[in-house]
C-alpha positions, 0 to 999 in steps of 0.5 A, a space after each residue: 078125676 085128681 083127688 087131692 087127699 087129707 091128713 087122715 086120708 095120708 094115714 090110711 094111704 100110709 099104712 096100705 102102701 105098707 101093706 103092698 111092700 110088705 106082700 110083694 117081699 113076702 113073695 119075692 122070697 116065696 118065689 123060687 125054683 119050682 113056684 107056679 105062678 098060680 101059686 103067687 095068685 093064691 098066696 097073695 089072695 090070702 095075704 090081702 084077705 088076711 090084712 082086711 084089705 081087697 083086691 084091685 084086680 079080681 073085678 077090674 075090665 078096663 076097655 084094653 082088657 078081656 075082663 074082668 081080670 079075675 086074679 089077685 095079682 100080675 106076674 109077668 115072665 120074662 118077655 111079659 112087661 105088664 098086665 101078666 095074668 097068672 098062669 099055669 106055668 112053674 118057675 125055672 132057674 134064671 126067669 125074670 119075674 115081675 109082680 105088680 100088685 094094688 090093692 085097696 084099704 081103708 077106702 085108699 089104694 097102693 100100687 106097686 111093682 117090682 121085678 127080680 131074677 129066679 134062682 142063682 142065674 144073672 143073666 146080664 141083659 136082666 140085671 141091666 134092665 131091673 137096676 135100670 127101671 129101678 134108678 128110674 123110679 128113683 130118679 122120677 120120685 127126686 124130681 118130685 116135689 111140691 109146686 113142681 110140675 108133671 113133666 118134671 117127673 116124666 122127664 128124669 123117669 125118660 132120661 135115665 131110660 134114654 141114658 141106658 139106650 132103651 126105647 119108651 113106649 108111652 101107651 102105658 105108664 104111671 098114674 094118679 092113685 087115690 080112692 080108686 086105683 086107677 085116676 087122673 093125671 097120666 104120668 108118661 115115662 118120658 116128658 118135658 120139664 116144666 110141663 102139665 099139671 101142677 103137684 100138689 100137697 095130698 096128691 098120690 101118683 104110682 110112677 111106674 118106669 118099664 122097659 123091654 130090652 130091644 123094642 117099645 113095640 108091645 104085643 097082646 098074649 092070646 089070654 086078652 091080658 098080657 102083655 108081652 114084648 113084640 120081638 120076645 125080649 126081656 122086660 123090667 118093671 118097677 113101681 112105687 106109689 108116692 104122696 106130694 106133702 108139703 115138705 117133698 116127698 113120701 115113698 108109701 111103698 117103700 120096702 120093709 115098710 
């Protein structure tokens, strides 16, 4: 299903995407040295049920998953790309961290991702693979616009990832968000220009550009959710949920929203 949104729709979608950018800030900077993962669970837990909003992961048992999720949010570690349940394990200094986190409010969902390093370390290949998801994600939100096409965005999100020389793996990519979190169309990370459907005014997709270091082979964790890089490489994840208006373009999830 593609839901195509109305003004008043746009306007609550507006203020859950702000919503989604201002816990996933929150975090970040709650996220050091010491945190447990389990931690950021219950953190975000009481942020969303202080917003009034609801969780769209607690209940969510997609096919590809040992469901239902049963947490609030997915932290992915190092080597675990997407999916992360939280678990019991405490952050060290140099970790790259990756949040994802879509919630629902006002009966419209936002999704949103991004990924970080713990601590004062700056491991180089972790640097390189947060800035190169994140100038993805920017490079697929530029190529969208209205009377544009699917593929337009696929194809920048590729090129910026193919330009950094890493593989894709286009099992799992972005998507159309609106009432539920997950809809119609799929949005590959890599595609032709000129390409599939149609982008209309009042349609919102998440574009979620990630990557592992030396693979695009993924490996399920025992835990039947996680989902982790087949040679135990570095991974980077970045998501923003955007709205096709009539004028461009509109970042919901931006920070400091």
């Amino acid at each position: 299903m593609i839901e195509i949104l109305n003004a008043p729709e746009l306007a609550r979608a507006r203020e859950t995407g702000a919503l989604v950018a201002r816990i996933l800030q929150e975090l970040k900077a709650r996220s050091t040295v010491g945190t447990n993962l389990l931690d950021i669970d219950r953190w975000t837990a009481e942020m969303i049920a202080d917003a009034g909003a609801l969780s769209c992961y607690v209940d969510y048992a997609p096919s590809f998953g040992r469901g239902p999720f049963g947490h609030y949010i997915c932290t992915g570690v190092n080597d675990a790309v997407l999916h992360g349940l939280p678990r019991d394990y405490t952050l060290v200094d140099g970790d790259l961290l990756s949040l994802d986190l879509a919630v629902v409010k006002n009966g419209v969902a936002s999704d949103a991702a991004i990924s970080f390093i713990v601590g004062d370390a700056r491991p180089a290949e972790s640097v390189a693979l947060i800035e190169t998801t994140e100038r993805a994600l920017a490079a697929g939100i530029a190529a969208a616009r209205p009377g544009g096409r699917l593929g337009d965005i696929s194809h920048a999100i590729g090129s910026v990832l193919h330009a950094a020389g890493y593989l894709i793996n286009t099992d799992f990519g972005g998507h159309g968000i609106g009432s539920t979190m997950h809809q119609d169309p799929h949005v590959p990370n890599v595609g032709r220009p000129g390409r599939g459907y149609k982008l209309r005014p009042g349609l919102l997709l998440a574009l979620e550009p990630w990557v592992m270091a030396d693979t695009d082979q993924l490996i399920t964790d025992h835990d039947g959710w996680t989902l982790r890089s087949a040679t135990g490489c570095r991974t980077a994840h970045s998501e923003h949920t955007i709205a096709i208006t009539a004028d461009g373009v509109e970042v919901l999830t931006a920070r400091g929203c």
